[in-house]
Structures are given as structure tokens and as C-alpha cells.
MIFIDO-700889 format. One record per residue (C-alpha): x negated, y, z; residue number from 1; residue in three letters. Coordinates in nm, 2 decimals, always signed. Layout:
! MIFIDO-700889
PT / x / y / z / selo / marza
PT / X / Y / Z / NUM / ALA
...
//
This chain:
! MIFIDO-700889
PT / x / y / z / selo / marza
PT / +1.02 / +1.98 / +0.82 / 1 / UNK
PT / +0.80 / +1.66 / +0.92 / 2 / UNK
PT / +0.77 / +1.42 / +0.75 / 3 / UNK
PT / +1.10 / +1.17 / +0.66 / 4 / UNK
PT / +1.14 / +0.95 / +0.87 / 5 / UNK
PT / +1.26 / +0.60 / +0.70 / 6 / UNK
PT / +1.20 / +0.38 / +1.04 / 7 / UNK
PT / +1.54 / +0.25 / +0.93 / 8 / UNK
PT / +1.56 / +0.22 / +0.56 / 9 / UNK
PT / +1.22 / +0.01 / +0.60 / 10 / UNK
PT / +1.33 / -0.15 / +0.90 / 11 / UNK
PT / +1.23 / -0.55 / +0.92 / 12 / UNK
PT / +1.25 / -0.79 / +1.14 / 13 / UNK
PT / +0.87 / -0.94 / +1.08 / 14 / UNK
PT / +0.68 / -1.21 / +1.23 / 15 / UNK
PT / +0.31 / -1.32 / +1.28 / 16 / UNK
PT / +0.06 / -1.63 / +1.12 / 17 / UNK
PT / -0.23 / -1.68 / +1.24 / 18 / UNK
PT / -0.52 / -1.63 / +1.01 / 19 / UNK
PT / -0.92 / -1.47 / +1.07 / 20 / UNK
PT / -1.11 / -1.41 / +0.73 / 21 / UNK
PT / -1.40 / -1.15 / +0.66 / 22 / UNK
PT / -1.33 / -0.79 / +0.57 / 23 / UNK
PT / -1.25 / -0.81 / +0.16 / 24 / UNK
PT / -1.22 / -0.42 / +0.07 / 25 / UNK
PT / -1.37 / -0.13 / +0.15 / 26 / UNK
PT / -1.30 / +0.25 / +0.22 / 27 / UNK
PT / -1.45 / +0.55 / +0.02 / 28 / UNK
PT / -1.39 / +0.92 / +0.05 / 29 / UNK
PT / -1.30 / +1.13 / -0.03 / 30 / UNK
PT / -0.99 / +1.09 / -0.26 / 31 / UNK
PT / -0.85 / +1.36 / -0.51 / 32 / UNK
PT / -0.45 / +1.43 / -0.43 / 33 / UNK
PT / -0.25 / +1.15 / -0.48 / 34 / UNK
PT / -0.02 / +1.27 / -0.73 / 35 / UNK
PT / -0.34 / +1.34 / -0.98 / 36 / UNK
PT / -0.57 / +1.02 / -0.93 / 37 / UNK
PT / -0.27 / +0.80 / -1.07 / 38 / UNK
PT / -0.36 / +0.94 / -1.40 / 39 / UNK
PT / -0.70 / +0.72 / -1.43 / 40 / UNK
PT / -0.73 / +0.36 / -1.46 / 41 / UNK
PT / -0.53 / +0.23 / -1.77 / 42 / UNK
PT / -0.33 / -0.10 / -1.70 / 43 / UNK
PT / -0.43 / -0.39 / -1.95 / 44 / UNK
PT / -0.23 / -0.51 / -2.21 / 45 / UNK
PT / -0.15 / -0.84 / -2.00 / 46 / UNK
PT / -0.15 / -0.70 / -1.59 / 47 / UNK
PT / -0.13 / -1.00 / -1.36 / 48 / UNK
PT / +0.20 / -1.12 / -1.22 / 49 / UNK
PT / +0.31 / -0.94 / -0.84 / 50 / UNK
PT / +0.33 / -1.31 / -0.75 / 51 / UNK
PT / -0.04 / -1.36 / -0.88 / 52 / UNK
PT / -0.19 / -1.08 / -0.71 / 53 / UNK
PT / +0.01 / -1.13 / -0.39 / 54 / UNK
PT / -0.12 / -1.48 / -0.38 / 55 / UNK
PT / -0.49 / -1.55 / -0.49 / 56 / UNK
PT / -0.55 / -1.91 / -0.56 / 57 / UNK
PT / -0.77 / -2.02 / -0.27 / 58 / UNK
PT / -0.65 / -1.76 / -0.05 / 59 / UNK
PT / -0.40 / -1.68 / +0.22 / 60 / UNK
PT / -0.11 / -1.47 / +0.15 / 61 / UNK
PT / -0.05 / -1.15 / +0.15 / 62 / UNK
PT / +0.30 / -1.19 / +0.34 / 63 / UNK
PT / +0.51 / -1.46 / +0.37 / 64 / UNK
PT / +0.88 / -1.53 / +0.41 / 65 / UNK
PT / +0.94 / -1.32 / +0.11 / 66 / UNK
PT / +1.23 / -1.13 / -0.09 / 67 / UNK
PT / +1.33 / -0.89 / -0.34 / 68 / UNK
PT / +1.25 / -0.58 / -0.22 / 69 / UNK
PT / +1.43 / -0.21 / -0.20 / 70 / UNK
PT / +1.43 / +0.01 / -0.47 / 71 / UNK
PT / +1.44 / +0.29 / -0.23 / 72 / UNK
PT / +1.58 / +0.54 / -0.45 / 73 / UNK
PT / +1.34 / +0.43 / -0.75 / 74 / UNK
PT / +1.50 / +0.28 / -1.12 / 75 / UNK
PT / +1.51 / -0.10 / -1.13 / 76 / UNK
PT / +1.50 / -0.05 / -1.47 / 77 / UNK
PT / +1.13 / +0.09 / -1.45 / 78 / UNK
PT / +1.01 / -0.24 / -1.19 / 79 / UNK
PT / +0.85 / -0.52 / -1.34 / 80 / UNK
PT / +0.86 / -0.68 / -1.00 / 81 / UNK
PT / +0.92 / -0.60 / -0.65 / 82 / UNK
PT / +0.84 / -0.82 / -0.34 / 83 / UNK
PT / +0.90 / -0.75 / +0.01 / 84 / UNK
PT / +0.75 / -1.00 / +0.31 / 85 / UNK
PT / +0.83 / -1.02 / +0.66 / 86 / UNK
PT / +0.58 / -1.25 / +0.77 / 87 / UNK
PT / +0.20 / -1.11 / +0.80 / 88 / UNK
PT / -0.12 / -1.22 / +0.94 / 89 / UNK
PT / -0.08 / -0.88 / +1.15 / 90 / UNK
PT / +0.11 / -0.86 / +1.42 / 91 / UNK
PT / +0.48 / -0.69 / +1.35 / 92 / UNK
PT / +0.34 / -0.61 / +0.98 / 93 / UNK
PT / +0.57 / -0.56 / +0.67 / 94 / UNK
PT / +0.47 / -0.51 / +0.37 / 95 / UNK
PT / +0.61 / -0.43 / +0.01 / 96 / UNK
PT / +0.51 / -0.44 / -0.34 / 97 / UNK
PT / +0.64 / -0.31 / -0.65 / 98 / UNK
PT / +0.48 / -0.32 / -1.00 / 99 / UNK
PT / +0.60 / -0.13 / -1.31 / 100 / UNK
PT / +0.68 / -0.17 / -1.66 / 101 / UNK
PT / +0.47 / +0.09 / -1.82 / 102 / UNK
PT / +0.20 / +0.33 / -1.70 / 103 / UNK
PT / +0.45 / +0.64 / -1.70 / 104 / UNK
PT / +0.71 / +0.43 / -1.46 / 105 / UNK
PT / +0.42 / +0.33 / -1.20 / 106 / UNK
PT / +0.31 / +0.75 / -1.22 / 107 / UNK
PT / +0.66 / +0.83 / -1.12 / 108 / UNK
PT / +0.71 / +0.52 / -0.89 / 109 / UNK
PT / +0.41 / +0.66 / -0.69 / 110 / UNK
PT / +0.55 / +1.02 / -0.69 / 111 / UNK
PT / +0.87 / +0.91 / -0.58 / 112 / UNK
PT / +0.79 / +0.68 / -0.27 / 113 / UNK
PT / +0.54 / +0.99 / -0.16 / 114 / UNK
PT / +0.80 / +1.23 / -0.19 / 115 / UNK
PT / +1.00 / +0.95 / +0.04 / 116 / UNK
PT / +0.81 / +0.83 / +0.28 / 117 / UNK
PT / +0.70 / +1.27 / +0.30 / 118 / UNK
PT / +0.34 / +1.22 / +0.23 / 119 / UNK
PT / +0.36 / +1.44 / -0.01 / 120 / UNK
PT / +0.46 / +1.74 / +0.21 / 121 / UNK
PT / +0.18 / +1.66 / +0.43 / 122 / UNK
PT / -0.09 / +1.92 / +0.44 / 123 / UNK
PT / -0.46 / +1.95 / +0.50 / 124 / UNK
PT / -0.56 / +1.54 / +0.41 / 125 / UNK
PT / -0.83 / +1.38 / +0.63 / 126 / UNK
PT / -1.04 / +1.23 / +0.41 / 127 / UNK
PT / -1.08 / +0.93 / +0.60 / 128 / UNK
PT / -0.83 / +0.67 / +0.73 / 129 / UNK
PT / -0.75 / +0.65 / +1.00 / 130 / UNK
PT / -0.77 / +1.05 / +0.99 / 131 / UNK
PT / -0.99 / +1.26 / +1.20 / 132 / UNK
PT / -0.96 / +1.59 / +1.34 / 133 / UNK
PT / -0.64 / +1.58 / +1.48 / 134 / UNK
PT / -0.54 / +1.56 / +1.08 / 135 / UNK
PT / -0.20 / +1.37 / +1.06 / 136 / UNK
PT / -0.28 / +1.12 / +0.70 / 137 / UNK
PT / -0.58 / +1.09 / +0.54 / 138 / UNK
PT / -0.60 / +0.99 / +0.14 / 139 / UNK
PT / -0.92 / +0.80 / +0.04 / 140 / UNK
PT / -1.02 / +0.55 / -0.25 / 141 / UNK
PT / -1.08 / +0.17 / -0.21 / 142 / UNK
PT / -1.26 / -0.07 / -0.37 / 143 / UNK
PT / -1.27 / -0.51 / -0.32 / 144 / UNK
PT / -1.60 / -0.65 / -0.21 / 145 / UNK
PT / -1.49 / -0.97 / -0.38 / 146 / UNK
PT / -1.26 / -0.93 / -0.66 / 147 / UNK
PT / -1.42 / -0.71 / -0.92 / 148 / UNK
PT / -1.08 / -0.66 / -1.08 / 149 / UNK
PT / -1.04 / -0.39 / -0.84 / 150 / UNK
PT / -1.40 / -0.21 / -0.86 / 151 / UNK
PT / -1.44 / +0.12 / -0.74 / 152 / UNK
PT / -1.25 / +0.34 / -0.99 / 153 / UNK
PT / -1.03 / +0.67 / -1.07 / 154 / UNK
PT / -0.69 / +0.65 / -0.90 / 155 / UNK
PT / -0.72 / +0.35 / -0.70 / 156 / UNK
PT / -0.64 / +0.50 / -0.35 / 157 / UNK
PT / -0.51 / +0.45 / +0.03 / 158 / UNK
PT / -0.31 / +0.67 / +0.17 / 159 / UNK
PT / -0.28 / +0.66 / +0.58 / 160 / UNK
PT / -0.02 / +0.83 / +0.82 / 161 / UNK
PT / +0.26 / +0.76 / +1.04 / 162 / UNK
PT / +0.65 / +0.78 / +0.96 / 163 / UNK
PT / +0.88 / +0.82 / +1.28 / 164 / UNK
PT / +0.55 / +0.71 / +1.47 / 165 / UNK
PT / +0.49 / +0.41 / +1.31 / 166 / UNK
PT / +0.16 / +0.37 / +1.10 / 167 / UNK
PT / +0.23 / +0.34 / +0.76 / 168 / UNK
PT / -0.01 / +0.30 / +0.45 / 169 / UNK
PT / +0.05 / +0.32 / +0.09 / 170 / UNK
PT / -0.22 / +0.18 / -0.15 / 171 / UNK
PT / -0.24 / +0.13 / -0.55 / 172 / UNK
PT / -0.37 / -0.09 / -0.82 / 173 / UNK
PT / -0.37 / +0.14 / -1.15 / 174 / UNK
PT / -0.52 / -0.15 / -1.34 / 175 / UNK
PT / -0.19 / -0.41 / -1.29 / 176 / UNK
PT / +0.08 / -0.07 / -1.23 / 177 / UNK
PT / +0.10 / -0.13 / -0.88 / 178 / UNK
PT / +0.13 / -0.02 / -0.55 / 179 / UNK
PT / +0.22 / -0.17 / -0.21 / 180 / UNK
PT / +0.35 / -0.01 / +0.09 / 181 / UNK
PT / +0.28 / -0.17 / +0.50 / 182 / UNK
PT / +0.38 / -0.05 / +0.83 / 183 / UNK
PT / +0.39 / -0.18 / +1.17 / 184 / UNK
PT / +0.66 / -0.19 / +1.37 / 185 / UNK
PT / +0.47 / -0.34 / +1.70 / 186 / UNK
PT / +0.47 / -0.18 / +2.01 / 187 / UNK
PT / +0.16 / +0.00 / +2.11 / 188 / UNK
PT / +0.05 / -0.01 / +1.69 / 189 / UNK
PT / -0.18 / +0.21 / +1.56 / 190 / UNK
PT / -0.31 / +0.29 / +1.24 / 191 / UNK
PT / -0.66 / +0.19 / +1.31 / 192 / UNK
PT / -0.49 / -0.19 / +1.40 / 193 / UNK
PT / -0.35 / -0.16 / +1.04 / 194 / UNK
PT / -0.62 / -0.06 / +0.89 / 195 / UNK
PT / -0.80 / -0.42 / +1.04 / 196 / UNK
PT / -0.52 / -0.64 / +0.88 / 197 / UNK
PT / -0.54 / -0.43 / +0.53 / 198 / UNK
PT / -0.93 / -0.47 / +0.51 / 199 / UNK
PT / -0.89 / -0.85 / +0.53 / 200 / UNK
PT / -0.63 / -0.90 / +0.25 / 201 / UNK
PT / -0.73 / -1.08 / -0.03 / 202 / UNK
PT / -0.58 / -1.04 / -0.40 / 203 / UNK
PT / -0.58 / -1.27 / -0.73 / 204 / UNK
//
């Protein structure tokens, strides 16, 4: 079967800001499977706040016009935080972000949303994003050009596809238990347009 489609469970009404800063993070590849790299990375004993890392002092947003997000089928009692925003610098961009209690909650958060979203079902990864070949997602690490909290390192991944034709990534932090999820719902979007907004966020 393809790939769930959760165009309506992640459904948003989203709007856009205007904002132009230099790319901030970088793509490298290729990735070992998703479900194995979240083992790597240990969390501090103190991770920043969602709020923190969704907002850098200095720096634009990550979204705007924000709420408390789904659980999507995850346990609220393993979620530290969850955030979604409606309001992007990218033009009919979502995005959500959920940060876990404990190391063994953010493994299992990560399982679970790629089970969901059926990223995990998918087959023969590009290891690039956007993915080449005719491949339909690609999994590859990433790595901040200016924030050396998230260095190049084990687990910290992008994963790249498209849910009932909609571009959709999914991305981690294994050094705060995080991971945030963005898709655009524009007309004509592609995942090589989300790909430009994601290079260009900036995190505290």
C-alpha cells in the first residue's frame, strides 16, 4: 500500500511573512535508516526548551501564530512539549515540533510518526533530498553552519518525501529529544521549494 496519506489529519490553514536570510544548515549523505540513527546523540542533562529552540534570540521564528500541537497517535504523557505553527516564512508552510521526556520516548516518538506519516514502508531511500532517480524519499544527515549545538553527528537526520502529494520532511535533534515535522500545502509545491525554506531556519 503507498504511503498514508494524512493530508487531512495535518491539514492547516497556514499563512506567509516575509523574511530573506542566508542558508543556516546543510545536507550530508548518506544517512543510515532512520529507525537506527536515533540511537546516537545522547540528550544533555538540561535540553533547551521547544520554545528556545523554536525561537533563537536574535533570529526570526521558526513559525508563527502558534498552538499546541497533535499527538497524532503518540502518548502525551511521553512529550515534554509540542508546538504546531501556521504561519511560516514559506509560502503555505506548516510546521510541527514535539520534544520528549526521555531518550527512550523521543526513539519511539520517531518510530511512531514514520510508521504514520508511512516513511517507514518506503523502500529503496535516495540518499539525497530532494531524491534522485525517480526514488520517492530520500533520508540524509544535517548539520548547522551556525549553531554548533547541532554539529554534524550520529542520528541527526532529514528525511524527504511526499504524503497525498504534498512534500513533507521530517528532521531531528537527538541532542534536545526532538524532532519537527513541515509540509506544504501550496499549489504547485515541491519538495525542492521546501527544501529552500528548511535550509534557512535558524535555531537557539
Amino acid at each position: 500500500m503507498a504511503a498514508a496519506n494524512i493530508e487531512h489529519r495535518l491539514r492547516v490553514k497556514v499563512r506567509r511573512i516575509a523574511l530573506i536570510v542566508p542558508v543556516a544548515v546543510a545536507l550530508i549523505g548518506p544517512a543510515i535508516s532512520a529507525q537506527a540513527a536515533t540511537s546516537g546523540s545522547k540528550a544533555p542533562a538540561a535540553a533547551e526548551k521547544l520554545t528556545s529552540i523554536m525561537h533563537a534570540p536574535g533570529k526570526a521564528p521558526v513559525g508563527t501564530d502558534c498552538t499546541k500541537a497533535k499527538l497524532f497517535g503518540m502518548r502525551a504523557s511521553t512529550i515534554r512539549a509540542r508546538i504546531f505553527c501556521s504561519k511560516t516564512a514559506g509560502n503555505g508552510i506548516g510546521i510541527w515540533g514535539y520534544q520528549f521526556k526521555s531518550r527512550p520516548a523521543y526513539q519511539a516518538g520517531v518510530a511512531h510518526m514514520n510508521h504514520y506519516t508511512g516513511f517507514s514502508r518506503m523502500r529503496h531511500l535516495s540518499t539525497s533530498c530532494p531524491p534522485k532517480n525517480g526514488k520517492a524519499a530520500g533520508l540524509v544527515g544535517w548539520y548547522s553552519f551556525t549553531n554548533h549545538k547541532y554539529k554534524q553527528r550520529r542520528g541527526q537526520f532529514l528525511e524527504c518525501f511526499r504524503d497525498g502529494k504534498k512534500p513533507l520532511l521530517i528532521w531531528t535533534m537527538p541532542t534536545q529529544n526532538v524532532f519537527f515535522i513541515a509540509k506544504s500545502g501550496a499549489k504547485g509545491a515541491t519538495l525542492k521549494t521546501l527544501l529552500h525554506w528548511w535550509a534557512r531556519l535558524s535555531y537557539g
